[in-house]
C-alpha positions as CSV (number, residue, x, y, z in Angstrom):
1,X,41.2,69.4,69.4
2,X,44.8,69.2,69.4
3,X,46.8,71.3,69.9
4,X,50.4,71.2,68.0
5,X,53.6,74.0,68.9
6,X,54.4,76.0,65.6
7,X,57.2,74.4,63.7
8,X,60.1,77.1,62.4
9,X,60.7,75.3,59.6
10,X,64.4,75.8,57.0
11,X,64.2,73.0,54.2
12,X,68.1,73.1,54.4
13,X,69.5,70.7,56.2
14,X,72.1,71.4,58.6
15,X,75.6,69.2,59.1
16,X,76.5,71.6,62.1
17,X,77.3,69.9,65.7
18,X,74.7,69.9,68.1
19,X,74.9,69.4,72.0
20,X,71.2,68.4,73.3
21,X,69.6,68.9,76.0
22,X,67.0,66.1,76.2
23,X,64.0,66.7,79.0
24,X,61.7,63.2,79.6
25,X,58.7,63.4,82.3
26,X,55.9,61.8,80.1
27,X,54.9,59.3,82.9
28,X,56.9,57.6,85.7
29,X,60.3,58.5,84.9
30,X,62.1,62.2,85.4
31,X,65.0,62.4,82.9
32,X,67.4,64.8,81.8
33,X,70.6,63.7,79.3
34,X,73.0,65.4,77.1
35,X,73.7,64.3,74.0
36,X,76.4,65.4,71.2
37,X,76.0,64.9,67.5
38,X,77.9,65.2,64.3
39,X,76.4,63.5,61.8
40,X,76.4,59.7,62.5
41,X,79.1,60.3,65.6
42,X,77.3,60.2,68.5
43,X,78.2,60.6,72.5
44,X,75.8,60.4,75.6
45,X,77.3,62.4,77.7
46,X,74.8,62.4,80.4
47,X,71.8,60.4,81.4
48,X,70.2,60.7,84.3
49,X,67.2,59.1,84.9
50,X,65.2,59.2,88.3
51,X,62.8,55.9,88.5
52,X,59.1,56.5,90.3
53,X,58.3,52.7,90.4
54,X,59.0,52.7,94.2
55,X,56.3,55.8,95.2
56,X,54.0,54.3,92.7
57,X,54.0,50.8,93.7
58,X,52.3,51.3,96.9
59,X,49.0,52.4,94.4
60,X,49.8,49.5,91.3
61,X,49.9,51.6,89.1
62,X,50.9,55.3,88.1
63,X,49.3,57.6,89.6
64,X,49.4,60.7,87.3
65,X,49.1,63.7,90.2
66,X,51.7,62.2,92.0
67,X,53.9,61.7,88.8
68,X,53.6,65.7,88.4
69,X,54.6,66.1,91.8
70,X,57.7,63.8,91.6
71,X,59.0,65.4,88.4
72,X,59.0,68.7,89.9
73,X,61.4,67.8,92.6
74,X,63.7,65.2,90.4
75,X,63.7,67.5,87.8
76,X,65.1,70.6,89.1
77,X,67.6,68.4,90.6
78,X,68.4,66.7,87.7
79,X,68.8,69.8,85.8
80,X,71.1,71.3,88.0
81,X,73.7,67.7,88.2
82,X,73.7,67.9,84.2
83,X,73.9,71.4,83.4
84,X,76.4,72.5,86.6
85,X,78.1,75.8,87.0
86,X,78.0,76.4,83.2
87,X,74.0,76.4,83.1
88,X,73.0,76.1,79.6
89,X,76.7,77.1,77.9
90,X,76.9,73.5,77.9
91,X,74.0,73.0,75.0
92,X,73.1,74.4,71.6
93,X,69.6,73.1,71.8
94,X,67.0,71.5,74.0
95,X,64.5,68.9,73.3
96,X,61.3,67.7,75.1
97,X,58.6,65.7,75.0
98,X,55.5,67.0,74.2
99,X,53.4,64.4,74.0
100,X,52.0,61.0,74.0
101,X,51.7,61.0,78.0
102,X,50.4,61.7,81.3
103,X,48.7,65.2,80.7
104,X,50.4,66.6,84.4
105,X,53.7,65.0,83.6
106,X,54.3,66.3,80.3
107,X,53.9,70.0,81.5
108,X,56.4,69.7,84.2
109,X,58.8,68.6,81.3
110,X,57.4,71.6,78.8
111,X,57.5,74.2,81.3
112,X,61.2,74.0,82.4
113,X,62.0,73.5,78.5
114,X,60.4,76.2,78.0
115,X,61.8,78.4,80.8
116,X,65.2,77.2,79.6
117,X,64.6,78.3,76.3
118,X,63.3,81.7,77.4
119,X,66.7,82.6,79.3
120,X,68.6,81.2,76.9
121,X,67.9,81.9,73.3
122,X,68.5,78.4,72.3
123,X,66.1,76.7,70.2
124,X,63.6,74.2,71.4
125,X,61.9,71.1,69.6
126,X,59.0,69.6,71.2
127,X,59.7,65.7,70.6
128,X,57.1,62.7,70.3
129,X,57.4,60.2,72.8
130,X,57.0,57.6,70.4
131,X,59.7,58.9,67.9
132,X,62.3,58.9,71.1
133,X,61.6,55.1,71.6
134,X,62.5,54.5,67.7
135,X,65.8,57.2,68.1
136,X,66.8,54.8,70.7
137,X,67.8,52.5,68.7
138,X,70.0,54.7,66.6
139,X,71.7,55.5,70.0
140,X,73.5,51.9,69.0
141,X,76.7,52.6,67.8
142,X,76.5,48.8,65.7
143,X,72.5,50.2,64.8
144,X,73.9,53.2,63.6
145,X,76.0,51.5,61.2
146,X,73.2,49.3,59.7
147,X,70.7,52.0,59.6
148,X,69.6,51.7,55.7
149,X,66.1,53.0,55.3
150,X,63.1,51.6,54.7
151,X,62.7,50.0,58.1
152,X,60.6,49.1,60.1
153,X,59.9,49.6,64.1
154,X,57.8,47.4,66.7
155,X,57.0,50.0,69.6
156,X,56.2,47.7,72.5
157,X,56.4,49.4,76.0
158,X,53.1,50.2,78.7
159,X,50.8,51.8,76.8
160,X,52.1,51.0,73.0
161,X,51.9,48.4,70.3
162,X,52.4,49.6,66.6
163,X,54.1,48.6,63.9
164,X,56.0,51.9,62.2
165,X,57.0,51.7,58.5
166,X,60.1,54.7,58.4
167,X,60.9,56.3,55.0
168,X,63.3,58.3,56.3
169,X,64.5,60.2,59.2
170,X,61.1,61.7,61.0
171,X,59.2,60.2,58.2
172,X,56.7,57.5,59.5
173,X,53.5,55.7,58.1
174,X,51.3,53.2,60.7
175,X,50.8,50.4,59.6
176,X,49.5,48.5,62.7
177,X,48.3,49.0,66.2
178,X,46.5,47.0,69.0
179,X,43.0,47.4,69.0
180,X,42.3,47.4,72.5
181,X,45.0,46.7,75.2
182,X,48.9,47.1,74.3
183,X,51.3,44.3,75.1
184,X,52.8,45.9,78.0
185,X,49.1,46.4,79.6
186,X,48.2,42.3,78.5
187,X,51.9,42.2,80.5
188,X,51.1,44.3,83.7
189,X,47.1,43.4,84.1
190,X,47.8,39.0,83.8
191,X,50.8,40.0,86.2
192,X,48.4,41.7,88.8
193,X,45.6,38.9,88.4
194,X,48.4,36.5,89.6
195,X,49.1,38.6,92.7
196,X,52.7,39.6,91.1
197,X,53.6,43.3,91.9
198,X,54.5,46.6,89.7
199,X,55.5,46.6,87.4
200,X,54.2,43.5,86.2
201,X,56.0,42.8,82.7
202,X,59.5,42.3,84.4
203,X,57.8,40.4,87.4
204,X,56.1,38.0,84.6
205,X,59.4,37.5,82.8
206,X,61.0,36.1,86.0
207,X,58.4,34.1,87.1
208,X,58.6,32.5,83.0
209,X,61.6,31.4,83.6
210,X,60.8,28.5,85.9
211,X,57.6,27.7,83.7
212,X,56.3,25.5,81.3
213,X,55.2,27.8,78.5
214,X,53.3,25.2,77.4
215,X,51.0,24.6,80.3
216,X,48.1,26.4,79.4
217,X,46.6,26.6,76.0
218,X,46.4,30.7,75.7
219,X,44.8,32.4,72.5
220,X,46.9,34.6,70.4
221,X,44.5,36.7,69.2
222,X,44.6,37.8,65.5
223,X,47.6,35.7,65.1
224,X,46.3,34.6,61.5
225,X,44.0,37.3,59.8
226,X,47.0,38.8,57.3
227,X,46.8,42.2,59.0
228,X,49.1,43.8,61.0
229,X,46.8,45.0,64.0
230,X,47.3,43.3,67.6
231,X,44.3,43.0,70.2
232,X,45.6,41.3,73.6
233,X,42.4,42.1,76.0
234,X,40.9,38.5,74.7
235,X,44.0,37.3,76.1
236,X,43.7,39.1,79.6
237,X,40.2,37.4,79.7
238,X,41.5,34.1,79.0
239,X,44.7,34.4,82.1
240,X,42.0,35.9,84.4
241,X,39.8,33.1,83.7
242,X,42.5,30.7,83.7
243,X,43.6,31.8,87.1
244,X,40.2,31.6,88.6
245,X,39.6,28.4,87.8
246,X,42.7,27.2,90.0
247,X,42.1,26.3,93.6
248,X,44.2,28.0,96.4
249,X,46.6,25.6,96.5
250,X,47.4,25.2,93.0
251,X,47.9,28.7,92.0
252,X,51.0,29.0,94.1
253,X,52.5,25.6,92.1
254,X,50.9,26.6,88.7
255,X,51.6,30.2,89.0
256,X,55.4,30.2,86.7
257,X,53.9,28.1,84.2
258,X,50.8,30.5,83.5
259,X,53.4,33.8,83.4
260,X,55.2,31.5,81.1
261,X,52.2,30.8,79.1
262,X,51.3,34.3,78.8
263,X,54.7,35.5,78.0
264,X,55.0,32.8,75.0
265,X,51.3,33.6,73.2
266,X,52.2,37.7,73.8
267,X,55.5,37.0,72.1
268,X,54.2,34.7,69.5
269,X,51.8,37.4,68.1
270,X,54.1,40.0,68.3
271,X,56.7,38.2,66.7
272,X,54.5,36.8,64.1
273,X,53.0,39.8,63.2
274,X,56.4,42.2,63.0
275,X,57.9,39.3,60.4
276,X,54.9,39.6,58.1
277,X,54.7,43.2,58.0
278,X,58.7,43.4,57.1
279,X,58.0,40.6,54.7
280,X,55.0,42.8,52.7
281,X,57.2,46.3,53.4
282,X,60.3,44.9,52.1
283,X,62.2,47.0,54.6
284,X,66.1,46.5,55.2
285,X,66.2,46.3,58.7
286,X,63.4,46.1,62.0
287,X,64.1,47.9,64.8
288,X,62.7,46.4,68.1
289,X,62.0,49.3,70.8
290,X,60.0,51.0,73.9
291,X,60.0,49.5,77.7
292,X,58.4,46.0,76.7
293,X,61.9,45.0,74.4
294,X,63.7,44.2,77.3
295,X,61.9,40.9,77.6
296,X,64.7,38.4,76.8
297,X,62.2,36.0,75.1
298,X,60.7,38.5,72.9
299,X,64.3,40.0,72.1
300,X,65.5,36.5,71.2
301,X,62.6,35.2,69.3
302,X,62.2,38.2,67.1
303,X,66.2,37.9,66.9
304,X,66.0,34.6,65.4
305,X,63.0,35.0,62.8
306,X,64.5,37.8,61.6
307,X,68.1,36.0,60.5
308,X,65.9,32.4,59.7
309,X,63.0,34.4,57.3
310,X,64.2,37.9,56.5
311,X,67.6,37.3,54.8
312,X,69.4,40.4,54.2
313,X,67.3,42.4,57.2
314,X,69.2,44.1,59.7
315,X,68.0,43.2,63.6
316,X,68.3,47.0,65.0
317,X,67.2,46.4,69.3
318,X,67.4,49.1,71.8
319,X,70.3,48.8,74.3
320,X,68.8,47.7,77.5
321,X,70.0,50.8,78.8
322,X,67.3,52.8,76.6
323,X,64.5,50.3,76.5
324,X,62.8,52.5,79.3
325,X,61.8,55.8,78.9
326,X,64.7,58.1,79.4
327,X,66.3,61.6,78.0
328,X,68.8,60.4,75.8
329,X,66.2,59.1,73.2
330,X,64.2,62.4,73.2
331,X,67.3,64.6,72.5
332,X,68.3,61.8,69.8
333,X,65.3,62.1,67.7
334,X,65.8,66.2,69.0
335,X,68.8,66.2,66.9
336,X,67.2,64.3,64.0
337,X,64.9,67.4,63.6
338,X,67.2,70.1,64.4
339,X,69.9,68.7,61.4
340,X,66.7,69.3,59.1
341,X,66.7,72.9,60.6
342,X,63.3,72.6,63.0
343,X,62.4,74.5,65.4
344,X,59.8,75.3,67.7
345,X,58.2,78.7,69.1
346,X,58.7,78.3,72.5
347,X,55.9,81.1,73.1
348,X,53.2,78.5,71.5
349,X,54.6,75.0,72.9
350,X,51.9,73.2,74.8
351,X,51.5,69.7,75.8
352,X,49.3,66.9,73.6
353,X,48.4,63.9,76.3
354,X,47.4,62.3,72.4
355,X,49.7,63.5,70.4
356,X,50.0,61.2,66.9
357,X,53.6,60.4,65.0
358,X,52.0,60.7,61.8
């Protein structure tokens, strides 16, 4: 059963300034940021963010007991360089993330947020992962400017692969999702098949770009069915056998243009996919976000189909700077909430390892 933090809720919106205090520790990354808004003004005036990819290398992969561990130490420390002398004068509000995530990792988060709260008598909102990664792109001062509602996100990063219709400001529908693997897992498991290290979505994108993506005829699965679901562990299957059936000696030579390959049938279906489903929504702009949008080819391609077959669509990316998780996004879509007067009873809050957007 889920369990969800009561939401203080006053149907009047507020115009008011806020000063956030974002809190991010839902897997591999402790991050604290303070963000100001007025409005459509915004100002990132912190945003720390202390990477785990180093500790958790060592293990390929993330490691969530040692994630929890990390945050405690980062976070405390990161707390203290953002808030200073002036503790929590500094902030009208915090936000955290509750949920999608790491089960440990999320509490460490929750429980300062909550402490903070506590001491302080500032409101809290308990923020979904998910929703940070599509505030991230409002964080672009350019975005913020094109930001006409409908739209539409792609969520792309480790675990993630939907496609998000928006109505309206913390008003999302699904409309499609992988069925199996997401496109940052097909990213990390072809990476580790071909002996590349963690993270293996970055370490694939180099290796592309000495490739042929042509080398190797991939499957894009689902690529043609008219929906809007993704399903990439057909595609795993077919690197993995791909790879085995290269001697020694060849894998070495052939090794760029499979991570090529790979790269090019991921984005294709991805790509694909996102056009048709802002074709069928009629939405007026897509916003491309989460870890895996920093892949140059994927930012590019989708770039390009969008001005070529979605004339009068706004292209909305993450700054590179955001892509990964990260505080600033979480207090973003904090602020959203808060301006419709939401709150949270800090008493209740508790974490939701599978917490939905919708």
């Amino acid at each position: 059963m889920k369990i969800r933090p009561q939401v203080v809720k006053n149907t009047k919106k507020s115009q008011r300034s806020w000063r956030v205090l974002g809190i991010e520790t839902s897997c591999d990354e402790t991050a604290v940021s303070i963000l100001r808004v007025q409005g459509s003004a915004v100002r990132v005036d912190k945003n720390l963010v202390s990477s785990q990819i180093p500790i958790h290398q060592m293990y390929g992969g993330v490691v969530p007991e040692v994630a929890a561990r990390a945050h405690v130490v980062e976070l405390i420390a990161l707390l203290d360089q953002a808030l200073g002398k002036t503790y929590m004068k500094r902030v009208d509000a915090i936000a955290v993330t509750h949920g999608p995530g790491l089960a440990t990792a999320l509490r460490v988060g929750l429980e300062a947020a909550r402490c903070l709260a506590a001491v302080s008598g500032k409101p809290i909102v308990g923020v979904n992962h998910l929703e940070g990664h599509i505030a991230s792109s409002w964080l672009n001062a350019a975005n913020r400017r094109q930001w006409k509602f409908p739209l539409l996100a792609l969520i792309v990063s480790g675990g993630h692969t939907e496609l998000i219709f928006i109505k309206d400001f913390c008003e999302y529908s699904l409309i499609g999702q992988t069925r199996d693997d997401a496109a940052g897992e097909a990213f990390d498991k072809s990476a580790k098949l071909m002996g590349l290290p963690y993270p293996g979505g970055p370490q694939i994108a180099r290796a592309a770009l000495n490739g042929d993506s042509s080398a190797f005829a991939l499957p894009r699965p689902m690529l043609h069915d008219g929906a809007f679901d993704f399903s990439f562990s057909g595609l795993k299957t077919a690197v993995r056998q791909t790879w085995e059936a290269l001697s020694i000696d060849q894998r070495e030579a052939r090794r760029a243009d499979l991570a090529a390959s790979t790269q090019q049938a991921i984005v294709d279906v991805l790509v694909t996919k996102t056009i048709l489903a802002a074709h069928q929504t009629k939405v007026r702009g897509v916003l491309l976000v989460g870890g895996v949008s920093a892949n140059r080819a994927l930012r590019e391609r989708l770039g390009e189909a969008i001005k070529r077959d979605l004339r009068g669509v706004s292209f909305l990316p993450s700054d590179i700077r955001y892509v990964t998780d990260n505080a600033a996004m979480i207090a973003a879509a904090g602020a959203w909430h808060l301006q419709r007067g939401d709150a949270h009873d800090w008493k209740k809050m508790d974490v939701d390892p599978e917490l939905d957007l919708f």
